[in-house]
Every structure is written in structure tokens, then in C-alpha cells.
C-alpha positions as YAML, in Angstrom:
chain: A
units: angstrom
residues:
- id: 1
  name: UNK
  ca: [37.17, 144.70, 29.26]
- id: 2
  name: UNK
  ca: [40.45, 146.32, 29.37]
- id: 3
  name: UNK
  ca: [43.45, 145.39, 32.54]
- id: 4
  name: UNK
  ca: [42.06, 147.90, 34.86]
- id: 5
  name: UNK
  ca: [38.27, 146.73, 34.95]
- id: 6
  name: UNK
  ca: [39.73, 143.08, 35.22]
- id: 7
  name: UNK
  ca: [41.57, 144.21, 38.60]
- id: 8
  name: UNK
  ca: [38.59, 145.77, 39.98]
- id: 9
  name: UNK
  ca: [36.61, 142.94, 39.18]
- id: 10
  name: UNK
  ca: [39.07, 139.80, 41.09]
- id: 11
  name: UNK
  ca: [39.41, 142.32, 44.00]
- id: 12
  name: UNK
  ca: [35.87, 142.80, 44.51]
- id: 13
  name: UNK
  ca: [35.38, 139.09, 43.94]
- id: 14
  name: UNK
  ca: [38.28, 138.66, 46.65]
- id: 15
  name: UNK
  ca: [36.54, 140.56, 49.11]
- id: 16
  name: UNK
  ca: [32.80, 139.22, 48.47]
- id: 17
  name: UNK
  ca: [34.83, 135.30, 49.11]
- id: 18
  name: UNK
  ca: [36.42, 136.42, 52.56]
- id: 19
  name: UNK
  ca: [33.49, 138.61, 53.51]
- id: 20
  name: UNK
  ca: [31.27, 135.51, 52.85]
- id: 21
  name: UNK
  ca: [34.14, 133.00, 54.06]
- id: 22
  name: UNK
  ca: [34.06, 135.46, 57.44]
- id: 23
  name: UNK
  ca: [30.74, 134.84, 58.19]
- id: 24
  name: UNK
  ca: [30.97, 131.28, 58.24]
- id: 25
  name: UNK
  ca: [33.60, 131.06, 60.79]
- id: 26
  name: UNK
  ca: [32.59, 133.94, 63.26]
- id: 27
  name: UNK
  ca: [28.64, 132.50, 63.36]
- id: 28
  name: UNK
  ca: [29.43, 129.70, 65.55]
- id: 29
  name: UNK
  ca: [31.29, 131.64, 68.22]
- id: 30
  name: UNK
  ca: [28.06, 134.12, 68.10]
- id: 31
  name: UNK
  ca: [25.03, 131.52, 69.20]
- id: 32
  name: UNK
  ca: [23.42, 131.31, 72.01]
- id: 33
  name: UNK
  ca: [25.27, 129.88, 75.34]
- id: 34
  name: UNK
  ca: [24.50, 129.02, 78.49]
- id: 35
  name: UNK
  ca: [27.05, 128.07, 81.61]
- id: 36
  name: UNK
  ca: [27.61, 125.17, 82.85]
- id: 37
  name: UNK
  ca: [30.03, 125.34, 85.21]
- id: 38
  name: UNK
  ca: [30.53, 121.70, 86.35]
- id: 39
  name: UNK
  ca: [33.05, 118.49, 85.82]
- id: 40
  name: UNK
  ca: [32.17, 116.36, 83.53]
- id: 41
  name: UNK
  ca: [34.02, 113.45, 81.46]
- id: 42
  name: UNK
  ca: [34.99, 111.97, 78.18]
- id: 43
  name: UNK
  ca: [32.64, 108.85, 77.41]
- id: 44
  name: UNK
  ca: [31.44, 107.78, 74.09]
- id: 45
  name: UNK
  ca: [34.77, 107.42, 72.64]
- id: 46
  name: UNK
  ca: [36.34, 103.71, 71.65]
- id: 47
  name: UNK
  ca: [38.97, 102.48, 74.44]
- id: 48
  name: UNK
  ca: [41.90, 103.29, 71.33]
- id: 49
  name: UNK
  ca: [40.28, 106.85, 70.15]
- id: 50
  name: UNK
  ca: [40.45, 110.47, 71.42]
- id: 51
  name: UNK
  ca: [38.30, 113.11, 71.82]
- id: 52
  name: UNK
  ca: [39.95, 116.13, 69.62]
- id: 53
  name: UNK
  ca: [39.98, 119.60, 71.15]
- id: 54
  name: UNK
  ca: [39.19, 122.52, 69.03]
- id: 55
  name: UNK
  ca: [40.01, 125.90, 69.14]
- id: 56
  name: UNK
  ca: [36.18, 127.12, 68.18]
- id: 57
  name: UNK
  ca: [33.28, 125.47, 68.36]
- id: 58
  name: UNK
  ca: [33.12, 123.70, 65.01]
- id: 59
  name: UNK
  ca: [34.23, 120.43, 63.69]
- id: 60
  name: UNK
  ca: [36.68, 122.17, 60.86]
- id: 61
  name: UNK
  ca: [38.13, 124.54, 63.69]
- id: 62
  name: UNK
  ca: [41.98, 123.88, 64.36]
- id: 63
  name: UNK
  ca: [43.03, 120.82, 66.80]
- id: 64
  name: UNK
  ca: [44.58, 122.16, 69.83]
- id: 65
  name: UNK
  ca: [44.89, 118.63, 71.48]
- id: 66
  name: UNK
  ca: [42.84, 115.77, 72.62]
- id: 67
  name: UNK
  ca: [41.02, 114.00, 75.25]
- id: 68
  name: UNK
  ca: [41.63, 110.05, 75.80]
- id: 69
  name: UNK
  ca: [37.94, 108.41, 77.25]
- id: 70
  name: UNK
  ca: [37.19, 108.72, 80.46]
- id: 71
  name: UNK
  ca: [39.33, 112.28, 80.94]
- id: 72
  name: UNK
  ca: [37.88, 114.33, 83.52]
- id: 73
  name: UNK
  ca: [37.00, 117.93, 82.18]
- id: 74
  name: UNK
  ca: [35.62, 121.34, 83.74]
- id: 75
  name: UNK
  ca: [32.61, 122.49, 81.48]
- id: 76
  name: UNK
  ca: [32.82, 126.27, 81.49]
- id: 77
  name: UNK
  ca: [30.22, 126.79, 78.91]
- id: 78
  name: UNK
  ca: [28.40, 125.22, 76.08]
- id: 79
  name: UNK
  ca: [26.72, 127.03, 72.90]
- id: 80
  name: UNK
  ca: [23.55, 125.83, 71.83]
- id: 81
  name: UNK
  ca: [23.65, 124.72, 68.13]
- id: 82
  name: UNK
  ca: [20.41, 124.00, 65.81]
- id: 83
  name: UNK
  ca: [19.53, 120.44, 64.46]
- id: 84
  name: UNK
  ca: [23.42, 119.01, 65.97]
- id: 85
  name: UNK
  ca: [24.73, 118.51, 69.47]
- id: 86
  name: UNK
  ca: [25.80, 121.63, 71.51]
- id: 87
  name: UNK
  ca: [29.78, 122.59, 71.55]
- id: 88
  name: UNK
  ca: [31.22, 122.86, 74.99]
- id: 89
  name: UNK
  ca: [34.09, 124.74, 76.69]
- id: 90
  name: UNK
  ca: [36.23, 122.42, 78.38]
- id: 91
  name: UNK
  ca: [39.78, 122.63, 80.42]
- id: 92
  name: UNK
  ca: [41.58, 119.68, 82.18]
- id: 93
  name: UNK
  ca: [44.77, 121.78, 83.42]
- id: 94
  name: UNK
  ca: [46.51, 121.13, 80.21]
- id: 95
  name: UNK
  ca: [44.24, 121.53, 77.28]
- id: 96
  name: UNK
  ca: [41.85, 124.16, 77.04]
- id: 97
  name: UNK
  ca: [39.11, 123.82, 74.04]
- id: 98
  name: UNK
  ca: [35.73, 123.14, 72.39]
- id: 99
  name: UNK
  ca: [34.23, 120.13, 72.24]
- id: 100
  name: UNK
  ca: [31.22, 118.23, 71.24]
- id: 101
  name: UNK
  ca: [28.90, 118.17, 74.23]
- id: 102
  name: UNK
  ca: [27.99, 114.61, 72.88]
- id: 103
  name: UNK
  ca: [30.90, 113.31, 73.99]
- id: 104
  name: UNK
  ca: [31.12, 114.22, 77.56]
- id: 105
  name: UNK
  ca: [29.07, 112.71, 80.88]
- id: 106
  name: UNK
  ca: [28.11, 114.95, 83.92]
- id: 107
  name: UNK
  ca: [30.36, 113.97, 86.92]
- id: 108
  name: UNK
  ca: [27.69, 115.22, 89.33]
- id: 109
  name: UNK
  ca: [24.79, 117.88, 88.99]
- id: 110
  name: UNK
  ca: [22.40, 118.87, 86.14]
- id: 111
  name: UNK
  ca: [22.67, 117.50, 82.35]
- id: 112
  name: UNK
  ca: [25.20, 119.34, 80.20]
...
């Protein structure tokens, strides 16, 4: 195999990795939702733990802050997600993000 055949091969390679990669990432934003549209707030979480806000709805999605228990939250939406808890859409004023719907209690209304 001479230089330019190697070349082809790592870019192609390359490409397959971030095509694959690409897929991963943009599946969760792509499930099935429903809105919510209600308040809800942080329970489940120990008295000296937070709640961390993501920017997509996965658990290896960037931090883009963090709920202390008991935070009172505005459930836009929620995406349903198979064999694990659904991710939410939540917004306190200050911190706008996904978050495990496990972790959050109706203030009033249906279920979330």
C-alpha cells in the first residue's frame, strides 16, 4: 500500500467514526416527546447534592448548571426514552436544560 492509498484509507475511516459518532448524539434529541407544560420540582436528590442540568437530553451531554432539591422548575417538555426514565425540559429563570424526569415531582396537575 503506497502513501496515497494510506490517506484515503484514515480519511474514510475518519468520516465512518464521526458519521457513526453523529448518530449517537443527534438520536436522543430525535425521540418521541410529549408536552408537559406544568411546574414541577427537584426531589430525589440528597439534602448536600444537585440535580445537574444538561444541554441535551443525555447523561454525557455538557453541564450547563444545576438544580439544588426542592428547586421549583417549569416542565416544557419531556422525550420519551426506552427501558430508562424520560429526559425533561426544564427552566427556573436562570438555568434552562434537560433533565432526568426521575428527579422531578409535579407541583400540581397530571404525572410528568
Amino acid at each position: 500500500m503506497n502513501k496515497r492509498q494510506e490517506k484515503v484509507l484514515v480519511a474514510t475511516l475518519c468520516g465512518l467514526v464521526i458519521a457513526v459518532t453523529a448518530g449517537f448524539v443527534v438520536q436522543p434529541v430525535m425521540a418521541a416527546g410529549y408536552d408537559v407544560g406544568q411546574p414541577a420540582q427537584v426531589s430525589r436528590v440528597a439534602p448536600w447534592d444537585v440535580l445537574q442540568v444538561r444541554k441535551w437530553p443525555a447523561s454525557y451531554s455538557r453541564k450547563v448548571g444545576s438544580f439544588g432539591p426542592g428547586t421549583p422548575v417549569w416542565v416544557e417538555r419531556c422525550i420519551e426514552v426506552a427501558k430508562s426514565s424520560d429526559w425533561c425540559l426544564v427552566d427556573n429563570d436562570e438555568t434552562r436544560g434537560w433533565v432526568n424526569s426521575r428527579y422531578l415531582s409535579p407541583l400540581g396537575g397530571r404525572d410528568i
